[in-house]
N, C-alpha and C positions, 0 to 999 in steps of 0.2 A: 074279676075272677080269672079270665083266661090270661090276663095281663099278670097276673104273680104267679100263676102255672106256669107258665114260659121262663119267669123271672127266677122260678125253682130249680125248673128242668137247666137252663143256661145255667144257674149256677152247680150243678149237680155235674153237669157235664165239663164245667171247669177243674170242678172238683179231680173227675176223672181224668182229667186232661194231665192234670199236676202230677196227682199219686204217676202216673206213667212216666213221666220228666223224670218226678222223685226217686224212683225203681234204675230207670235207666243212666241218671246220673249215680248212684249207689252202685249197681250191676259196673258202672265203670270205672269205681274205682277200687279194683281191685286187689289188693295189695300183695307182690312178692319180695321174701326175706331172698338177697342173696348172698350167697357164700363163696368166698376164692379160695380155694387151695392151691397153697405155693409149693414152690417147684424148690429145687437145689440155690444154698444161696444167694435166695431173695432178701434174706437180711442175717446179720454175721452170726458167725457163736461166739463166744462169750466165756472166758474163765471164768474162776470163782472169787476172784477179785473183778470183774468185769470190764479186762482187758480185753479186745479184740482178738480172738488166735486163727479166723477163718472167715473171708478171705485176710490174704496176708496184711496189715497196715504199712504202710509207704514208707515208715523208719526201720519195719522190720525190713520190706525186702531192700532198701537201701544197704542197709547193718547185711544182709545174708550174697548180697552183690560184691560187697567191699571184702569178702571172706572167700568167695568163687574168685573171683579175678584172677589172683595171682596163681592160683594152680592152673586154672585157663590156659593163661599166658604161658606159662610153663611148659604145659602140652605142647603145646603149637611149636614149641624148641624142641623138647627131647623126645615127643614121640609116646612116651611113655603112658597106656592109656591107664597101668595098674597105681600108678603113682598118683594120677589125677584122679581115681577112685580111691584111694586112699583120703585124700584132701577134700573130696566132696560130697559123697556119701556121707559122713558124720556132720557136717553141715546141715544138709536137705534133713537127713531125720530128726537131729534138733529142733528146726522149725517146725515141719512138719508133725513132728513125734506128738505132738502136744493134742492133735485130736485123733490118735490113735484108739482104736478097742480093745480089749482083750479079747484072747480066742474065744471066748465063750457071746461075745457079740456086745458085749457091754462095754462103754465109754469108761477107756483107764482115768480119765483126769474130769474133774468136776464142771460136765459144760453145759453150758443150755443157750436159748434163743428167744430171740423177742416173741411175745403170742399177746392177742390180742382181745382180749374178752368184750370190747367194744370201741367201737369209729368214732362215737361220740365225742369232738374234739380233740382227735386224734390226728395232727401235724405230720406224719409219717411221711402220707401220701400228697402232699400240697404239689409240692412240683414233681409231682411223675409226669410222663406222656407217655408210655409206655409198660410191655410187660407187664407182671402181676400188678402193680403199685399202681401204673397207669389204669388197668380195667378196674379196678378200686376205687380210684379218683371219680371213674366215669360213674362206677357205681353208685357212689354218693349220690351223685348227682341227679342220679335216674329215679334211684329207689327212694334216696334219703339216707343219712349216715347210720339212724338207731334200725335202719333195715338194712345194713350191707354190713358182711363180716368178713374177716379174711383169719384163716386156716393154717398157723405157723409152725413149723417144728424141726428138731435135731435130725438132719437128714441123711446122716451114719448110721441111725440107728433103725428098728423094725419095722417096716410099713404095716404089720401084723397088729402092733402095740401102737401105732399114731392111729392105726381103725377105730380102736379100742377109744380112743380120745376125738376122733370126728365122730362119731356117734351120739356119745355123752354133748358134742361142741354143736350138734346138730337140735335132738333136743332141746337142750338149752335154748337154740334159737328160735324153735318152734313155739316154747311157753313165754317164753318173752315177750316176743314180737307179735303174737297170735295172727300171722300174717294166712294169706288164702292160698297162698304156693309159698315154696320154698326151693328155689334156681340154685342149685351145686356148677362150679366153672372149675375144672382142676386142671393144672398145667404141669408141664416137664414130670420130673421124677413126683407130682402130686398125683398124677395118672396110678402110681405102683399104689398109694396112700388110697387114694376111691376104690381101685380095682381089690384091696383088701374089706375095704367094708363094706361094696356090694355081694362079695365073696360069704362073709362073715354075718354079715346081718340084712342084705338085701335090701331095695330101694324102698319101701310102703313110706318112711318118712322122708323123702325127695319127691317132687315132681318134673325135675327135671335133669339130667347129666351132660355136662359139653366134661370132654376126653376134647384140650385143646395142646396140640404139639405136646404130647406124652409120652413118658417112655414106659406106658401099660405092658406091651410085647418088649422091653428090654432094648438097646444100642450098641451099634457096634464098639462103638469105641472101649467101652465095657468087657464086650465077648472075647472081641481081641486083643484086646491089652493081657486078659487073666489067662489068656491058654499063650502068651508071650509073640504074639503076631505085629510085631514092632516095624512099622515100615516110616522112615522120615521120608517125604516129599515136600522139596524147594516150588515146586510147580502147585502142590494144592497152598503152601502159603500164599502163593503169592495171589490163586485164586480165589482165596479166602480173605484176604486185604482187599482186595477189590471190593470184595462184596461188600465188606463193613464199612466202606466209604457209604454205602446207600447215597451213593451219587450217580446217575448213568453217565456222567461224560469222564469222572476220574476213573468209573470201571471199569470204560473198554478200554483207556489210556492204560491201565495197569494190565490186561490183560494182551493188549498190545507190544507191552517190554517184556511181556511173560512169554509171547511166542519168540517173539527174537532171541531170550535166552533160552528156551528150548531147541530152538534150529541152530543153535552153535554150540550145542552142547553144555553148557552153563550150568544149569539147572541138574541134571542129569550128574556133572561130575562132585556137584555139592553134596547134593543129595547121598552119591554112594560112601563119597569121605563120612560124612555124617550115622549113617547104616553100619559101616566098619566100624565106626568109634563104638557104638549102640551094643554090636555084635561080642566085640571085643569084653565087655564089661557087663552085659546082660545078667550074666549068674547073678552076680554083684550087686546089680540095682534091683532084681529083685529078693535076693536074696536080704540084703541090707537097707530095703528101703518099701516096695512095694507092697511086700505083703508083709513086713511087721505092723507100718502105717494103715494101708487101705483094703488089706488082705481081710481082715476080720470084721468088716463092716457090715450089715445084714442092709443097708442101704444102697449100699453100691453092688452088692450082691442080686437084690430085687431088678436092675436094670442089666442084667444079663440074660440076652435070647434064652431063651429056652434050649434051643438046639446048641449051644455052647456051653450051656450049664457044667455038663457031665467033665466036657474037656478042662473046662478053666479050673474045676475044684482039681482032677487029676493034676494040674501043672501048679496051680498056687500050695497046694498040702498034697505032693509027692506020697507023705508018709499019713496021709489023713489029716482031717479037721476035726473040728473040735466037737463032741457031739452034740452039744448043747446050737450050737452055729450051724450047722448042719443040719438039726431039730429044726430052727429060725427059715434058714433057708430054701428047705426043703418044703416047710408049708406054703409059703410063699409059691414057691414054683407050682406047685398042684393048681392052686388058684389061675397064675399066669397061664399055665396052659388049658383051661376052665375058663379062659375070658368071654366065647364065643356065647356058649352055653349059659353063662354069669349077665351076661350082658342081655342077652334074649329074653331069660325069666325076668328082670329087671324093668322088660320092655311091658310086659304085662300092667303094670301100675305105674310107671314111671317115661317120658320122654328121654331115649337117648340119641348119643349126636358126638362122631368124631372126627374131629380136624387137624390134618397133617397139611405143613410145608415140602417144600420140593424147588428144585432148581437152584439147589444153594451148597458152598463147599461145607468136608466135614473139619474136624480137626486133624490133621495132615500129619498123624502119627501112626498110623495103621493104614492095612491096605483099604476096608471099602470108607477111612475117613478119608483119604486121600482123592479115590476114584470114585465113590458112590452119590447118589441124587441124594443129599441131607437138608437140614435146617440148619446147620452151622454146629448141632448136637446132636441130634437126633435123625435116624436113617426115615427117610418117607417108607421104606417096607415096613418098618417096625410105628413108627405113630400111625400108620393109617389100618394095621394086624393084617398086614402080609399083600398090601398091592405090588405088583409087577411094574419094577422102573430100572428106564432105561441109565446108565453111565451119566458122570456129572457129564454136561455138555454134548451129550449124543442124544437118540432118540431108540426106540424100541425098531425102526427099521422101517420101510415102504411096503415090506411084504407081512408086517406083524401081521394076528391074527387075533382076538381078543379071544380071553383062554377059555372062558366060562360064561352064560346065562348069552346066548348068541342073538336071543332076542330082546336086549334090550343093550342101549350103547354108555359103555361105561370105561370108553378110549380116550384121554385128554386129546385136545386137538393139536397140542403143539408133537404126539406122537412120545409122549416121556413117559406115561402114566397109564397102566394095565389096571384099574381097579374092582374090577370083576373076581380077581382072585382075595379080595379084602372079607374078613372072618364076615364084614356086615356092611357088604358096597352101598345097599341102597341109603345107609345115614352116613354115609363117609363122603366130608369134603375134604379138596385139597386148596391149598391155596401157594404158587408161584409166587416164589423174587419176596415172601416174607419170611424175615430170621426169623430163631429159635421163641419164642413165646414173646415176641415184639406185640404182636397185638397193640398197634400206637391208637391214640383216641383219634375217635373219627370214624373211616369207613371199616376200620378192623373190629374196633369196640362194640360200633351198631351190630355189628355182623355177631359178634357173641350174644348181645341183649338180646334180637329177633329169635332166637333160639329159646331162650329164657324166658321168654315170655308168651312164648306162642301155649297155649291150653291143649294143644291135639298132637301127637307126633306126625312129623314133617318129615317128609322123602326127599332124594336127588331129585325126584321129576313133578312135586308136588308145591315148590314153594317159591319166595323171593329169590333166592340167589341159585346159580345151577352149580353142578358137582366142581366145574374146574372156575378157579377163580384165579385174576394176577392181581397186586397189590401194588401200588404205585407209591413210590418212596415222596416223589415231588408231590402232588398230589391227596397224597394218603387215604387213596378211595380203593374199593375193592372194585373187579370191572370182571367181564367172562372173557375167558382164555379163548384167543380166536388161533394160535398158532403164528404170528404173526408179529411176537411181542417184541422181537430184538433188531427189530428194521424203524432204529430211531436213526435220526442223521449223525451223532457221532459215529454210532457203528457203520454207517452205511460209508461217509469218508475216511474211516480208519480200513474200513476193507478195500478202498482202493490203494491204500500205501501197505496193505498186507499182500496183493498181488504184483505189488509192484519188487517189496523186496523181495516175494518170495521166488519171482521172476531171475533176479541176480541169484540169491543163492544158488538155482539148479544151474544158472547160466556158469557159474564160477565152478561147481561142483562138475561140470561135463570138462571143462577146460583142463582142473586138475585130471579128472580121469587120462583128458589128451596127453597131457604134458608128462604124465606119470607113466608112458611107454619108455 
């Protein structure tokens, strides 16, 4: 008797032993649906015979090279800048013309883009390593393809009206998939696209938001282009080639011919030829080219600061826009400046989380793309809603002072990064030396997933990775910013042949001065 009582009870307790495995192997497998929203072509647009019109294809801009040339050429002889605006402006709009809006915000010519209603053997993404395509790829992998979705659309057009369709695209995902979370990741100008449907309809069906290298708060390159702040710099190209090598020994080598053409003036005199040509013709380009093309777009409209807003409508429609564009644009902006607030209530039901790059040139057409700390696109003020950073290549100073919340430290250590003054420091990372939504698989990808999948919202001081992070091109791991990051041995022997000529220069430079009584 006591010998099958024990035989009971042991088996009762195996019993119990299991159901616990059973629960806790269940409890672990918990499934999230996730979603990428894409940024600015991620994949082309498409006429209505479904030629390629955006980006350019390689026979167009061949065919629209072979038609610049010769007026080029011609300049460079007669001077003439009106004559070479005559020959090139109807060129550019040609091309260009063809994904133009009408003032009222709507696509003149019949175009759309690739969208993706499911992964399921979906070849798209095979060989990405990066960018949206690449966390894609990763996402397969992590979630499962009939769980990972990605978020496509005409990027001209509303982010107000693509809401309207992430929402519907989100649902959808949620009855499908009947998954236990659902991870939103939106990147670049995808930032304007979220920032309207948590605006619009609020986050209860997300559990999670990554705002990754976004242009949520709008880009200079945007602000300044539309209120006509057109500045060419030879010095930020050439710091901008370096970058995109994602090489560190061809970087400093490039930024190394970059200083010697700036201490002879090089640089400098390119540059101002270039600005006259620009000045000379300005009316013209935009007048003939800018804003009939990209002026009426409610897309590129969305990625205009806020504090530029008022100025760039005054400079693109002199005489007023269109009200209907206006209507578009205007909602939008309410929201934009509503993000802090939008974001907060959001934080209620929902985990959010925003990550901006830094330490990287902008595009070298405008003054802060030229001078300011960007992602190659995006100004780090604006993807991270308003941190304090210092000049590409400088630092905030030895005497800074961190401007806000004094008790707790939210100073990068390499001295670039103020983010105390961010709408929302404590979930704002930044990450160093990675381009524009590069996000490559590996140390970058993990670093969105842990986000996405954590169940509890996560602080700068509460979790795996700390506020300031560098990203290693060789390597491709994410590592903490010690301050310390540019004392590799190229730079270290390239800064001896930097004092050494810069030693001659002043020694040649005192001799003229002698010689010159």
């Amino acid at each position: 008797m006591k010998k099958t009582v024990k035989s009971v009870i042991s088996l009762l307790l195996c019993a119990i032993m299991l159901c616990g495995i059973c629960v806790n192997g269940f409890a672990a497998e918990e499934k999230t649906a996730f979603i990428a929203v894409s940024g600015m072509n991620t994949f082309p647009l498409y006429d209505s015979e479904n030629n390629k019109v955006y980006p350019l294809s390689t026979s167009t801009i061949l065919d629209m090279v072979g038609k610049l040339l010769p007026p080029v050429m011609s300049y460079l002889v007669t001077k003439d800048a009106d004559k070479l605006a005559d020959k090139i402006f109807p060129v550019l709009k040609d091309v260009f013309g063809v994904i133009a809006c009408n003032p009222d915000g709507t696509s003149v010519k019949d175009i759309h883009t690739d969208t993706f209603a499911s992964l399921v053997g979906e070849t798209a993404f095979e060989d990405a390593t990066k960018d949206e395509e690449g966390i894609v790829k990763a996402a397969m992998k992590k979630y499962g393809a009939k769980n990972t979705f990605f978020f496509n659309y005409d990027w001209r057009l509303d982010p107000l009206d693509h809401a309207d369709e992430l929402n519907l695209f989100i649902k959808k995902v949620r009855e499908e998939t009947k998954c236990d979370r659902l991870a939103l990741a939106c990147f670049s100008m995808g930032g304007t696209v979220t920032l309207a449907y948590l605006g619009k309809y609020g986050s209860k069906d997300v559990d999670s938001v990554e705002f990754c290298s976004t242009a949520f708060q709008g880009t200079s390159v945007v602000g300044e282009l539309y209120k006509g702040d057109i500045e060419v710099s030879l010095d930020g190209l050439f710091k901008r080639l370096a970058q995109l090598t994602r090489n560190d020994t061809l970087e400093q080598i490039i930024y190394y011919i970059n200083d010697g053409l700036n201490k002879n003036g090089f640089n400098t005199k390119i540059s101002d030829w270039a600005n006259d040509l620009v000045t000379s013709v300005k009316d013209r380009l935009y007048g003939e080219l800018l804003v009939p093309v990209f002026g009426s777009m409610p897309g590129m409209w969305a990625m205009a600061p806020e504090g530029d807003y008022e100025e760039d409508m005054a400079f693109m429609f002199p005489d007023g826009a269109d009200k209907k564009l206006l209507e578009r644009t205007e909602t939008y902006r309410e929201i934009q400046k509503n993000a802090k607030n939008i974001i907060e209530e959001a934080m209620k039901d929902t985990n959010m989380y925003i990550f901006a790059q830094y330490n990287m040139a902008g595009l070298p057409v405008t003054p802060a793309g030229s001078h300011g700390n960007n992602d190659y696109l995006i100004d780090c003020i604006y993807a991270s809603g308003g941190a304090t950073c210092s000049l590409l290549g400088e630092t905030l100073g030895d005497g800074y002072t961190q401007k806000l919340y004094p008790e707790k430290n939210y100073l990068s250590p390499d001295g670039q990064i103020d983010a105390s003054t961010c709408l929302l420091p404590e979930i704002t990372w930044f990450i160093r030396d990675m381009g524009h939504v590069d996000y490559p698989i590996g140390g970058a990808s993990d670093f969105v997933f842990y986000f996405a999948s954590e169940k509890e919202q996560k602080t700068v001081f509460d979790c795996d990775y700390p506020q300031f992070l560098k990203y290693s091109n060789g390597s491709k791991t994410l590592t903490p910013v010690t301050g310390e990051e540019s004392n590799n041995i190229t730079a270290k022997i390239l800064s001896f042949f930097y004092n050494i000529r810069n030693f001659f220069y002043e020694f040649f430079a005192k001799l003229k001065g002698i010689f010159s009584f």
